[in-house]
N, CA and C atoms as a LAMMPS dump frame, in Angstrom:
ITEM: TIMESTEP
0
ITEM: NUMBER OF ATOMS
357
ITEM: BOX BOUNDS ff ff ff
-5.0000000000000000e+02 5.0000000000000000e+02
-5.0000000000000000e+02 5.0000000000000000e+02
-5.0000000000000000e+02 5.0000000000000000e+02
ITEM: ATOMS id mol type element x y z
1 1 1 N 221.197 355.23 78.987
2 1 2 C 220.68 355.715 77.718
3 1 3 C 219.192 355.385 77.648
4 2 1 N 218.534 356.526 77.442
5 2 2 C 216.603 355.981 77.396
6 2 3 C 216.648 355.633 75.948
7 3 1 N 215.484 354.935 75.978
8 3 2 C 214.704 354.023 74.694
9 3 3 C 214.248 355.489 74.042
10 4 1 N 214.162 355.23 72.596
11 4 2 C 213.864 356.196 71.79
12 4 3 C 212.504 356.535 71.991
13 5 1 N 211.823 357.401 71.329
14 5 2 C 210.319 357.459 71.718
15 5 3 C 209.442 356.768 70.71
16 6 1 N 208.079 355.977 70.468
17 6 2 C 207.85 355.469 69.341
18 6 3 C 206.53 355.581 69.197
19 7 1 N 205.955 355.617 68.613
20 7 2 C 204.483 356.097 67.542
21 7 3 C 204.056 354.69 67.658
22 8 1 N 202.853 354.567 67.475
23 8 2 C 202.184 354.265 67.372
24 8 3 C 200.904 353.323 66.379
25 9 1 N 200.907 352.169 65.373
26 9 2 C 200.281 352.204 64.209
27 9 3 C 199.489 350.849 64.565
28 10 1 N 198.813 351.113 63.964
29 10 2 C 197.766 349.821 63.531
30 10 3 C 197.693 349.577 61.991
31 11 1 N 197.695 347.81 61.317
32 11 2 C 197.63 347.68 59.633
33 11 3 C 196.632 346.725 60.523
34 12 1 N 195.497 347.004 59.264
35 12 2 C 194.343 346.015 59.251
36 12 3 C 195.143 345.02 57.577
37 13 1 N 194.381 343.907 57.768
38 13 2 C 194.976 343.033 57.07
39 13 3 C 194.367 341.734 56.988
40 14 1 N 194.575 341.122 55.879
41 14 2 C 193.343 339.9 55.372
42 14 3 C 195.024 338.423 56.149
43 15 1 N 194.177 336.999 55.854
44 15 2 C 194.871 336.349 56.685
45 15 3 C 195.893 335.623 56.108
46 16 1 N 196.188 336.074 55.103
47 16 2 C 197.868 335.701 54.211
48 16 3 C 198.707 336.526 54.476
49 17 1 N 198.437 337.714 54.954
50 17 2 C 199.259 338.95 55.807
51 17 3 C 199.604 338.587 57.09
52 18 1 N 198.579 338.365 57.574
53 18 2 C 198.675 337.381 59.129
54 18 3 C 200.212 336.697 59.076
55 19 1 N 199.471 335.573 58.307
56 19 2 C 200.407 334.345 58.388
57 19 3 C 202.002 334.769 58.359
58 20 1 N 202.251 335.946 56.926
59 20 2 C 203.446 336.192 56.941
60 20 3 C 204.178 336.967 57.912
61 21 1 N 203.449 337.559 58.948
62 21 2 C 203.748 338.278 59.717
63 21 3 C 204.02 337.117 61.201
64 22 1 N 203.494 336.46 61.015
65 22 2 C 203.835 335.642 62.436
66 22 3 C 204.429 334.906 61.944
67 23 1 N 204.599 334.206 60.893
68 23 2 C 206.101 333.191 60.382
69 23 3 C 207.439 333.991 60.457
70 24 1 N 207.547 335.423 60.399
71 24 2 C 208.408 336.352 60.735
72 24 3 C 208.992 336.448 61.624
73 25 1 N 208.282 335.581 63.169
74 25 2 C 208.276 335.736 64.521
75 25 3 C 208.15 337.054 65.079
76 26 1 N 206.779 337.515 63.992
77 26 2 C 206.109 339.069 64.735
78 26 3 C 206.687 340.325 64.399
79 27 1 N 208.141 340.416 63.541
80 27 2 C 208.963 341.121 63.653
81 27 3 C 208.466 342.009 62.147
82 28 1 N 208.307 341.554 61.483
83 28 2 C 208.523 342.221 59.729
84 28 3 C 206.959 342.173 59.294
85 29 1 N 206.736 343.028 58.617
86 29 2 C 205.867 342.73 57.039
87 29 3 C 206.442 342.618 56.416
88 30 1 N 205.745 341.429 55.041
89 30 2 C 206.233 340.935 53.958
90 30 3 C 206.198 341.654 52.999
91 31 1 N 207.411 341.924 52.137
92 31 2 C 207.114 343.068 50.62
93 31 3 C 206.111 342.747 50.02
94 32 1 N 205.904 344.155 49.051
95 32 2 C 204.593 344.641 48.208
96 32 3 C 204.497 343.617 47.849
97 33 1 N 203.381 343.116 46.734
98 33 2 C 203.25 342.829 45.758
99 33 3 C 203.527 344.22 45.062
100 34 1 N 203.631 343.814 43.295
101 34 2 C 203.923 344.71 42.543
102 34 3 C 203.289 345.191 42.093
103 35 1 N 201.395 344.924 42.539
104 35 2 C 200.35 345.9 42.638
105 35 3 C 200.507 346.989 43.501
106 36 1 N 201.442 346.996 44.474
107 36 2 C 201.011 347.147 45.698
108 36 3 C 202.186 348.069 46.05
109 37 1 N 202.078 349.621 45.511
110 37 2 C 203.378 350.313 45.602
111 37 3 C 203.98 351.194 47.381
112 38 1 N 202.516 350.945 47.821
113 38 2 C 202.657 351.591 48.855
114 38 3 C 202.168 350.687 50.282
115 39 1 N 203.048 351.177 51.767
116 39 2 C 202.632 349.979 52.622
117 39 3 C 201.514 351.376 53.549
118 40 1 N 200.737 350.815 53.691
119 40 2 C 199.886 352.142 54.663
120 40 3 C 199.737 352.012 56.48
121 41 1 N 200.565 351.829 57.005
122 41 2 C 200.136 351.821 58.114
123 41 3 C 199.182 352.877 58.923
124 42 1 N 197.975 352.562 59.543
125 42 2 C 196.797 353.747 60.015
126 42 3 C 197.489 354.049 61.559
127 43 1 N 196.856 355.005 61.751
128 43 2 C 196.92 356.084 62.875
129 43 3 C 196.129 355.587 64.111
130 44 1 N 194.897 354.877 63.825
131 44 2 C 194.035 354.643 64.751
132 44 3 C 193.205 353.01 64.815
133 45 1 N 192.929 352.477 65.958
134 45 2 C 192.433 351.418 65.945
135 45 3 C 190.794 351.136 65.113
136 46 1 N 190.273 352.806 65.526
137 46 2 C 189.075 352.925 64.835
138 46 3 C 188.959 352.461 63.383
139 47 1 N 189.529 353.295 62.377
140 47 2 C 189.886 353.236 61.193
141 47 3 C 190.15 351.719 60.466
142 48 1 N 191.168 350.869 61.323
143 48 2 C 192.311 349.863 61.114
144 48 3 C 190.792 348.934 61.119
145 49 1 N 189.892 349.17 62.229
146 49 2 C 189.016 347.763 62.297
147 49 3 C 188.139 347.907 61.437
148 50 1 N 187.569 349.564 60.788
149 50 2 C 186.862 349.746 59.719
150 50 3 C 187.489 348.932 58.285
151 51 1 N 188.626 349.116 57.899
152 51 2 C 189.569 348.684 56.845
153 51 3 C 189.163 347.224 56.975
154 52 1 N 189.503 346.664 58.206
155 52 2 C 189.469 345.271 58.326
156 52 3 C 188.401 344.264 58.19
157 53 1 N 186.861 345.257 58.54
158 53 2 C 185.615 344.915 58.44
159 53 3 C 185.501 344.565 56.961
160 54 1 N 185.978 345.728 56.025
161 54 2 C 185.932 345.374 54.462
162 54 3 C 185.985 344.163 54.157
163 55 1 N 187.656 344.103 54.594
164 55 2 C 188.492 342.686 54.301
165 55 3 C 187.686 341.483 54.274
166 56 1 N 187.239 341.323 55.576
167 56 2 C 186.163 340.849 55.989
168 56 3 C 185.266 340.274 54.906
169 57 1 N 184.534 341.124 54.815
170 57 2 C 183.518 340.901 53.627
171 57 3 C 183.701 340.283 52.266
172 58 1 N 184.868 340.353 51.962
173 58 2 C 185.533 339.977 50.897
174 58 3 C 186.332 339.001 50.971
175 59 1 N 186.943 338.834 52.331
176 59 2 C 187.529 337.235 52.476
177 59 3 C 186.876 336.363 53.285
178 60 1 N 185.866 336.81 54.107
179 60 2 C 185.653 336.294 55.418
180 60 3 C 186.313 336.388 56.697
181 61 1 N 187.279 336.975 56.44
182 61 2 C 187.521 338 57.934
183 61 3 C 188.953 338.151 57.624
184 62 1 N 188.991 339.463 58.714
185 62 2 C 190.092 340.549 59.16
186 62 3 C 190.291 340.683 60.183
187 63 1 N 191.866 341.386 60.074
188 63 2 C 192.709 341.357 61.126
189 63 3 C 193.063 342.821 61.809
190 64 1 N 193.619 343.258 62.567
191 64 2 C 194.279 344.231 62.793
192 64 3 C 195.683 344.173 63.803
193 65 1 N 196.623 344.608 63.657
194 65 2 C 197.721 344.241 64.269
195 65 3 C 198.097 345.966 64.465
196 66 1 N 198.713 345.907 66.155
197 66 2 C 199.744 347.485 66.562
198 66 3 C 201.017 347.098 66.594
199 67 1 N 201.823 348.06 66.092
200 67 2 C 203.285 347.76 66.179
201 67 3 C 203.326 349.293 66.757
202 68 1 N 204.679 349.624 67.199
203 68 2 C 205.595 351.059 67.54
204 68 3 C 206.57 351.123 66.392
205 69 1 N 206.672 352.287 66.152
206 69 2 C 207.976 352.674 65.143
207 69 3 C 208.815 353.892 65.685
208 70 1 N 209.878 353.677 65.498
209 70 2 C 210.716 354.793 66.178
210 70 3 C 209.929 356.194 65.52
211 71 1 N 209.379 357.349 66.243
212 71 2 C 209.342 358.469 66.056
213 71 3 C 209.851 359.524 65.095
214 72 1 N 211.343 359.378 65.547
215 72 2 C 212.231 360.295 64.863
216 72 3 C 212.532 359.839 63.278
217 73 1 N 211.622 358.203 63.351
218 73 2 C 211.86 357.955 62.196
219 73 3 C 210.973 357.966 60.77
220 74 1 N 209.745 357.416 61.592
221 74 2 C 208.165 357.473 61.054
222 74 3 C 208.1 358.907 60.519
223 75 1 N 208.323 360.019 60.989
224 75 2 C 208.216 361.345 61.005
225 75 3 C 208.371 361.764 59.814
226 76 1 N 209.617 361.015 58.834
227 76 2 C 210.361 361.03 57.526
228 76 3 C 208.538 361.112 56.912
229 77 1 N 208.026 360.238 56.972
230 77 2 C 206.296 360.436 56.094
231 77 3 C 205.257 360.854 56.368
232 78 1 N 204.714 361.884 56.019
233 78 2 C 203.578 362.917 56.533
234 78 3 C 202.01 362.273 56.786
235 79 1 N 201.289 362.783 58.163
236 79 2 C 200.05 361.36 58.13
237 79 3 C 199.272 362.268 57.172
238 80 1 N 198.684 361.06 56.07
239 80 2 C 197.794 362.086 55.495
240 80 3 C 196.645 361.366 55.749
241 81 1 N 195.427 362.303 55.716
242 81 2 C 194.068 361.871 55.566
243 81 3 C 193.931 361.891 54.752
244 82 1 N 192.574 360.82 54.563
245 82 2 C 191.994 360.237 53.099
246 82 3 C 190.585 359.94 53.512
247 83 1 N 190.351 360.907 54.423
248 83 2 C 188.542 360.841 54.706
249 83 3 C 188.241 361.636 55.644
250 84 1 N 187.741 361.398 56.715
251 84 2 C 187.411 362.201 57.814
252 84 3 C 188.436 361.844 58.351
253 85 1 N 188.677 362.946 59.605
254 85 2 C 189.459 363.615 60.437
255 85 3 C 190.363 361.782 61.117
256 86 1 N 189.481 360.99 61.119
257 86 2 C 189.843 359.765 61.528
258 86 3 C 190.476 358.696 60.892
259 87 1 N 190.563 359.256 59.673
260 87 2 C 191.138 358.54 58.127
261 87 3 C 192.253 358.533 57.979
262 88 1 N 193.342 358.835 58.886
263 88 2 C 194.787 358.842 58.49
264 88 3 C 195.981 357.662 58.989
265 89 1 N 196.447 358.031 58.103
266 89 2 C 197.666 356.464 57.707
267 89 3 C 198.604 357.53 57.254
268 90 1 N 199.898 356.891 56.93
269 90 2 C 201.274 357.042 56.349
270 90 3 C 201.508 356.258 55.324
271 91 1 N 201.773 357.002 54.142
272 91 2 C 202.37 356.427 52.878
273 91 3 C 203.824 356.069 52.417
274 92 1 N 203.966 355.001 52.948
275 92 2 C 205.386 354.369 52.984
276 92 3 C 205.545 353.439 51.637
277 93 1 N 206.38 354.392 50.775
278 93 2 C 206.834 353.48 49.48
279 93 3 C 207.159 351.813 49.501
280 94 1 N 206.726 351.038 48.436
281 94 2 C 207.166 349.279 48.957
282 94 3 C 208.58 349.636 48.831
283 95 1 N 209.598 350.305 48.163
284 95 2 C 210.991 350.001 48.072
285 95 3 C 211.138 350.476 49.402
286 96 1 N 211 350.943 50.36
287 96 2 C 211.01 351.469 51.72
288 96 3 C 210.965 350.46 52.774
289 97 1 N 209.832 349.431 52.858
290 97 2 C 209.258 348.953 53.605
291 97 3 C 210.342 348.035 54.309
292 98 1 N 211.445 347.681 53.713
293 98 2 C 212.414 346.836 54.322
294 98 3 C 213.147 347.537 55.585
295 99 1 N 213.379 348.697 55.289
296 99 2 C 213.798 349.808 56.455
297 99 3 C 213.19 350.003 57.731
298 100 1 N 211.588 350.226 56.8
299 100 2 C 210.564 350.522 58.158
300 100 3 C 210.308 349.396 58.916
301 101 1 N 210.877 348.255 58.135
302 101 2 C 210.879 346.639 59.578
303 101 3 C 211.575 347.04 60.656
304 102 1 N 213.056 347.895 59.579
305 102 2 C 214.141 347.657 60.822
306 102 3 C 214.17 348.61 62.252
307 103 1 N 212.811 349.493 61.89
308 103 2 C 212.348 350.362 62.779
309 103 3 C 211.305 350.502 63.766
310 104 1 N 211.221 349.029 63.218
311 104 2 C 209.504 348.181 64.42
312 104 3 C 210.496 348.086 65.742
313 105 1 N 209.951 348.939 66.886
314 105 2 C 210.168 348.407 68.15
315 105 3 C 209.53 347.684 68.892
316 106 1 N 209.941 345.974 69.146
317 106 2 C 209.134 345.032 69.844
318 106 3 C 208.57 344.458 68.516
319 107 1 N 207.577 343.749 69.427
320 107 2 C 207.095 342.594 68.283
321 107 3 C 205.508 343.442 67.99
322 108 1 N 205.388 342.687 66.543
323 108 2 C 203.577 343.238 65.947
324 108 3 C 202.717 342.237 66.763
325 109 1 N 202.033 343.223 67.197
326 109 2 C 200.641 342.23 67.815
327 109 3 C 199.444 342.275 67.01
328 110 1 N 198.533 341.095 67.182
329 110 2 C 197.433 340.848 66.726
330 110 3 C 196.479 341.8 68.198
331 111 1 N 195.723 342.692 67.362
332 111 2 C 194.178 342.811 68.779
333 111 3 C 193.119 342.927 68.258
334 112 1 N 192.835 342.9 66.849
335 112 2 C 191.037 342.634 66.638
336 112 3 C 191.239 341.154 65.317
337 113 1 N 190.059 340.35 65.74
338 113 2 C 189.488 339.902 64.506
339 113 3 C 188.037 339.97 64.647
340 114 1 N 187.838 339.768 62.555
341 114 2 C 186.539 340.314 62.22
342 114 3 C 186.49 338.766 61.54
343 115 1 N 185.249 337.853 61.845
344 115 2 C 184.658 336.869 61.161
345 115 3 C 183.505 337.09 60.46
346 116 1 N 182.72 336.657 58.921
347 116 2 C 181.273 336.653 59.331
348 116 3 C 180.626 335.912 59.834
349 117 1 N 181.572 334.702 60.819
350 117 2 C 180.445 334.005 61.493
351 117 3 C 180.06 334.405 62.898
352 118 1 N 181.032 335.906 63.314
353 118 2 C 180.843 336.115 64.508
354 118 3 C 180.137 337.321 64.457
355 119 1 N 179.541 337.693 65.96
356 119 2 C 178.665 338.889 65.83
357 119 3 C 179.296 340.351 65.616
């Protein structure tokens, strides 16, 4: 039986996101806050480190983490853009987000950080 096929995402993310994500043992994001109706995972690393640069600025640094999501499943939410052609993410409801854990294939990795003490 082959492995399903899986997409692709990057979440940029400040470092209380971090934390909950590796106390998880890599596996989950932590639910919304109840500001926080929607989970956005981006399309591209470009974008994810732009997002994260923000963060950055406002906390003193950002993260970005890639996970895979099953295909056939991610698919359920349309990528929309929200800027240029390079601006797109998926709008995944927070009552959702418990599902879309159970659809992370492999573990979330960390691959950029943004400090302002670094160049």
């Amino acid at each position: 039986m082959s492995e399903p096929e899986g997409m692709t995402f990057y979440r940029p993310m400040g470092r209380k996101e971090l934390d909950l994500v590796a106390a998880s043992g890599w596996r989950l994001f932590p639910p919304r806050l109840p500001e926080q109706p929607i989970f956005y995972p981006v399309l591209n690393l470009e974008y994810a480190s732009e997002i994260a640069r923000w963060n950055m600025e406002e906390a003193g640094a950002g993260y970005v983490v890639r996970f895979r999501v099953e295909e056939a499943w991610a698919s359920r939410y349309p990528v929309r853009t929200v800027g240029s052609r390079r601006h797109q993410e998926l709008w995944v409801p927070a009552e959702e987000l418990e599902e879309f854990n159970r659809n992370i294939m492999g573990q979330i990795e960390l691959v950029a950080e943004f400090r302002q003490d670094s160049p």
